[in-house]
N, C-alpha and C positions, 0 to 999 in steps of 0.2 A: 445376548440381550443386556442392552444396559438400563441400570436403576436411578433416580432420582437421588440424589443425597439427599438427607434429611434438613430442616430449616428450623434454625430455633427465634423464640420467639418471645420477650421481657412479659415474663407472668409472673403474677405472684397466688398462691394457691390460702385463701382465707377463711377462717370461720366466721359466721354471722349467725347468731341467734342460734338455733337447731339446726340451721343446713352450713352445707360444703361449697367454696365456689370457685372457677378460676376466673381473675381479674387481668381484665388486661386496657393499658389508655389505648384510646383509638388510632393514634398514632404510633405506636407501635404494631400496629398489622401491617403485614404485608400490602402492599397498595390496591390487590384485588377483593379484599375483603374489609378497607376502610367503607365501603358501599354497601347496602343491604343488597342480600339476592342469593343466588348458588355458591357462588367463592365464599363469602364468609360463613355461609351454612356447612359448608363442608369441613372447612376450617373446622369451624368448634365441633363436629362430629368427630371429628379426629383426633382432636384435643382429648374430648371424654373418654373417645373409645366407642363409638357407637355408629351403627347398630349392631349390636351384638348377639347373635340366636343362642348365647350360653346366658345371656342376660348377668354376663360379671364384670364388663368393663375392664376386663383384665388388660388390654392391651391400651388404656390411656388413664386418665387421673380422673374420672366417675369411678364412683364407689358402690355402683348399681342399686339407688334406692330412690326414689323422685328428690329424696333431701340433698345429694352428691351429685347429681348429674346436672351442673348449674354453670355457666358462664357467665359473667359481667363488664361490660365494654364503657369505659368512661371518658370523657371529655371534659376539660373547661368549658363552661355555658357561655353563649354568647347570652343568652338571657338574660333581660335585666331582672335584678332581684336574685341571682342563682347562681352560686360556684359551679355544681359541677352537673353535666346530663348523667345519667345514668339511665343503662339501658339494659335486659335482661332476655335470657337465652335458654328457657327451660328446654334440656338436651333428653328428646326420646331415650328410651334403656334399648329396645331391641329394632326401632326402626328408625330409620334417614330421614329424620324431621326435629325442626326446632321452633316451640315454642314462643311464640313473639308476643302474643294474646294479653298477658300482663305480666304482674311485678311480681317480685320473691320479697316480701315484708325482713323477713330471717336476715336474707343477705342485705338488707336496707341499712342496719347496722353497721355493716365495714364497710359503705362507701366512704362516708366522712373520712374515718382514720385514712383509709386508701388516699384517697383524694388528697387529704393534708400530707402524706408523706411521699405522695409523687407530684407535686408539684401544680397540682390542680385547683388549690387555692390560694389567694393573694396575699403573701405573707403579711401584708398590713392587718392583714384578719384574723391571725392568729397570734394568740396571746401565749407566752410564755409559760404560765401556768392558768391552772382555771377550766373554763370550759369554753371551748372553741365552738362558735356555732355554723354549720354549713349548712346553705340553703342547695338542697336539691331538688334537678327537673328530673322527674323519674318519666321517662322518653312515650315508655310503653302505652302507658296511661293518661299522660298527660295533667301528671297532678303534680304538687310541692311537698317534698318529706324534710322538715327540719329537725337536723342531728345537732346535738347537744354533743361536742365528743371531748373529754376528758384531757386536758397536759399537765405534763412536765416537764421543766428543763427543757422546754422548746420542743418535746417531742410527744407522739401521741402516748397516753398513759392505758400501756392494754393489762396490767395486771392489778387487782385488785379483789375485795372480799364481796360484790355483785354475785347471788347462785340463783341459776336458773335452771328450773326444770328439764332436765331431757341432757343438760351439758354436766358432764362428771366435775371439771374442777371450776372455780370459781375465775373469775374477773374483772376489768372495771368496764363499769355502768354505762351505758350509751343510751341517752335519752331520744324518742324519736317521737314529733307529731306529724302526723298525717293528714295534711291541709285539704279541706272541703273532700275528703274522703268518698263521698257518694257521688256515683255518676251523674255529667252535667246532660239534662235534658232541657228541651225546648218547654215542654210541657208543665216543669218542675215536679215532675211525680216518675220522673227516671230513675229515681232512689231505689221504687217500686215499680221496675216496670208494667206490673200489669195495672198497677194503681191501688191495689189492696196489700194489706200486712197479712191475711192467710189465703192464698187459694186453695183449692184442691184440684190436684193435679191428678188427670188419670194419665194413665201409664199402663197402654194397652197390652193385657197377658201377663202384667204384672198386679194389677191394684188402682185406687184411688187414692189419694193420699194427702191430706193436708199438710202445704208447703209453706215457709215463708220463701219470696224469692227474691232477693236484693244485689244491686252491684253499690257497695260500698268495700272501700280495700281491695276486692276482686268478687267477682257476681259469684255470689254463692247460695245452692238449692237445701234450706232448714227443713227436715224432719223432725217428730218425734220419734224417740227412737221405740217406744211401745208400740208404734202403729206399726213397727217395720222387724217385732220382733226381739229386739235389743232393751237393753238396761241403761244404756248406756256407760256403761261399768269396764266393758270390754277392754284388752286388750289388742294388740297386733295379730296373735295366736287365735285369735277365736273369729278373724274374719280372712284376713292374710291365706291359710290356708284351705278356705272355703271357695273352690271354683266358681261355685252356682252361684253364693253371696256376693261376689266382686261379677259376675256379668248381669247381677238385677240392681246392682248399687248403679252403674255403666248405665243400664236402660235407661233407670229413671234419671240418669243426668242428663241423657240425651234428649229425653221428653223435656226436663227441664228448663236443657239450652233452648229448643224449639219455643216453648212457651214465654223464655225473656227474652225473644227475639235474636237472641246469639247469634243461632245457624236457622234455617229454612228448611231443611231435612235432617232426620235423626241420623243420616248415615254421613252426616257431614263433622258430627263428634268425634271422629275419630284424627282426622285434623286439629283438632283442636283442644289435644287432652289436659292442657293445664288449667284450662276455664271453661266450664263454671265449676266450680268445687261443689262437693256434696258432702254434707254433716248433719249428724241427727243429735239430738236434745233431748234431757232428761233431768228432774228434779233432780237434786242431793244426797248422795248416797254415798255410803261409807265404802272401799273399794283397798287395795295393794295395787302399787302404780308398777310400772315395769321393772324399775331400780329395789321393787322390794318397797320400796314407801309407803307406810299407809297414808292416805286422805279418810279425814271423817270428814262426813257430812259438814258439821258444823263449821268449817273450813270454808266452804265455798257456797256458792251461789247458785250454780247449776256445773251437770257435767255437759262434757260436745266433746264429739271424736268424731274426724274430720280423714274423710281420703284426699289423695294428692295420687294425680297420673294412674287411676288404676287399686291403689292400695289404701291400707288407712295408714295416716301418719301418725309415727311413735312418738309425735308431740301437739306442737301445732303450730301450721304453716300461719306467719305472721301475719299476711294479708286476709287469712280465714279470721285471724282475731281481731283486726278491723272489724270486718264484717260481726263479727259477732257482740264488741262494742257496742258498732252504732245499731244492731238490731236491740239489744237490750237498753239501750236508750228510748224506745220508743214503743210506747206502752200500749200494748196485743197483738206483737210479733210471736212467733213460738219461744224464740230465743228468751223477751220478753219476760212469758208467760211462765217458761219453767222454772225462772229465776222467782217467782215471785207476783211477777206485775207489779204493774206502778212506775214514778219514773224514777231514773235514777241515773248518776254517771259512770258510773263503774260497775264491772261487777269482777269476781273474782272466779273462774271455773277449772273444773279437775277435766284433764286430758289424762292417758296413754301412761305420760310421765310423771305426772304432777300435777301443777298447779301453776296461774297464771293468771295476773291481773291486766287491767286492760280500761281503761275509762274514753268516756264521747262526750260530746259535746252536740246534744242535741235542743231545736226548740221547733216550734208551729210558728211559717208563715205561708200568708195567704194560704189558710186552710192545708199546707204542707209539711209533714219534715221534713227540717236540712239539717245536716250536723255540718257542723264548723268545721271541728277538727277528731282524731283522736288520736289516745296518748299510750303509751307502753315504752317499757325499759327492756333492752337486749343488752348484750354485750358482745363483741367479735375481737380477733386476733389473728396475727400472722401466721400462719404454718409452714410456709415455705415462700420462697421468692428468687428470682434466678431467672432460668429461662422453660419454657417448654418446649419438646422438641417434637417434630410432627415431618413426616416421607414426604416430602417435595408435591410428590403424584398427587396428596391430597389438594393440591390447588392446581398444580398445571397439567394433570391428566386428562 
């Protein structure tokens, strides 16, 4: 019997914010997976490593947790106004599916640098030293993320004294807004798709439960976390290993997707597990973050601990803090409400790891909100770059 040799493949393996990803231009794939559909699916399943029934990714470069198991495929934009598409590939951990649904805020960070050092912006645009700005089509979603990203000496500047929660050592600063942020509807109340800042949501065999339900940054289902049990205080450890608690977090996302019109049956959630995100909310409370950090109260604005794929995340998925921005911009959402109430552009909330600021830009028209834009600082860097190498079979099998 004879074997496929192996194909390698120009990747570079990046940090962006709290997650892991591999990057690759789209013209470096293979020619069966420059096209969306089963070749390129397979591709990056094999890339990661997945599906894996040991859930360790041990045999590709996922690091088996929703924040590693990430791919990014970039282009020069034909787009006017836009360097580079950017497109994203949340990779299952234990089954033969990939995520298309939306973006990774986290990894939104290293496309810039990406982009400016392979080639995919127009060296007239970039400045020597300073801060280079690249306009991104983020593909998924259909929205503008513009990066601020850092030079010198002609080259991207990834080291510097920028510390961010959930990331051990420090770096340089990567400014990111996130343009018209909230989904475009006909009706201009798509923001909200049911049209209200709380409903209540039942959640049959589970509860009733007052939701905010919004797609800004990525549609994401608000609790309180007292209605559901929690302090919000929580770590990884006090839900991670709860079965029961991750398949009632599960239900009610799936009731949730149902109810923003996501999917059309709950058992369609399961296709679809990188969206809607689910997070509950809780006033201010003094807490020890993962790293051993304390957070006091007085430090922030509210807490929110957010799952991703199944789990809750040891920080928090960038696109969830969009979403959490422009809910606390708009005053008697829950997000809102535990912060305080009132309006306001920023606030600043304790996750998992820390701590995290996050500002919007919100105002009322024709009896509406819209946010403009919102704002936050990441930082990302190289970890490797070279090739990846993946069994042939995986594409011509």
């Amino acid at each position: 019997m004879t074997h496929r040799p192996q194909i390698r493949i120009p990747a570079t393996y990046m940090r962006g914010g709290t997650s892991k990803g591999v990057f690759f231009r789209l013209q470096d794939l293979p020619a069966a997976a420059q096209q969306p559909g089963a070749a390129r699916d397979a591709l990056l399943l094999r890339v990661i490593g997945s599906p894996d029934p040991y859930g360790k990714q041990i045999d590709g470069m996922g690091g088996a947790t929703s924040s590693t198991s990430k791919t990014v495929i970039l282009s020069a934009s034909a787009r006017p106004g836009h360097d580079v598409d950017y497109l994203f590939g949340q990779v299952a951990i234990d089954k033969a599916f990939v995520d298309w649904s939306g973006n990774c805020g986290n990894l939104s960070a290293a496309v810039g640098p990406f982009a400016i050092a392979n080639g995919l912006v127009s060296p007239e645009r970039i400045p020597r030293d300073g801060l280079c700005t690249v306009r991104i089509w983020q593909a998924n979603i259909g929205k503008t993320i513009v990066a601020q990203v850092p030079m010198a000496n002609g080259q991207v500047q990834e080291t510097g004294d920028f510390e961010l929660d959930g990331v051990t050592f420090p770096a340089a600063e990567v400014q990111l807004e996130f343009m018209d942020p909230a989904d475009d509807g006909e009706d201009g109340g798509a923001m909200f798709p049911t049209g209200r800042l709380v409903d209540d949501l039942e959640v049959p065999g589970v509860g009733t439960f007052e939701a905010t339900l919004i797609n800004a940054g990525i549609p994401t289902i608000f609790l309180n976390a007292g209605d559901i049990g929690y302090t919000g205080t929580e770590l990884q450890g006090a839900i991670n290993g709860d079965k029961a608690a991750l398949a009632r977090f599960e239900t009610i996302r799936a009731w949730g997707a149902v109810r923003m019109g996501l999917i059309r049956q709950v058992d369609e959630a399961a296709t679809r597990q990188h969206t809607p995100k689910i997070a509950f909310v809780a006033p201010p409370a003094d807490y020890i973050a993962s790293s051993g950090k304390p957070v006091r109260a007085a430090d922030v604005d509210l807490l929110v601990r957010a799952l991703s794929m199944g789990q809750l995340h040891h920080a928090m998925m960038g696109t969830a803090a969009v979403a959490i921005g422009t809910a606390a911009a708009v005053p008697g959402t829950l997000v809102n409400l535990a912060a305080g109430g009132g309006e306001r552009q920023a606030v600043r909330f304790g996750h998992p790891s820390g701590t995290l600021r996050v500002g919007a830009e919100a105002r009322q028209q024709d009896g509406q909100w819209v946010v403009t834009k919102a704002l936050m600082s990441r930082s990302a860097r190289v970890l490797m770059e070279g090739f990846v190498r993946v069994p042939g079979s995986a594409l011509f099998d």
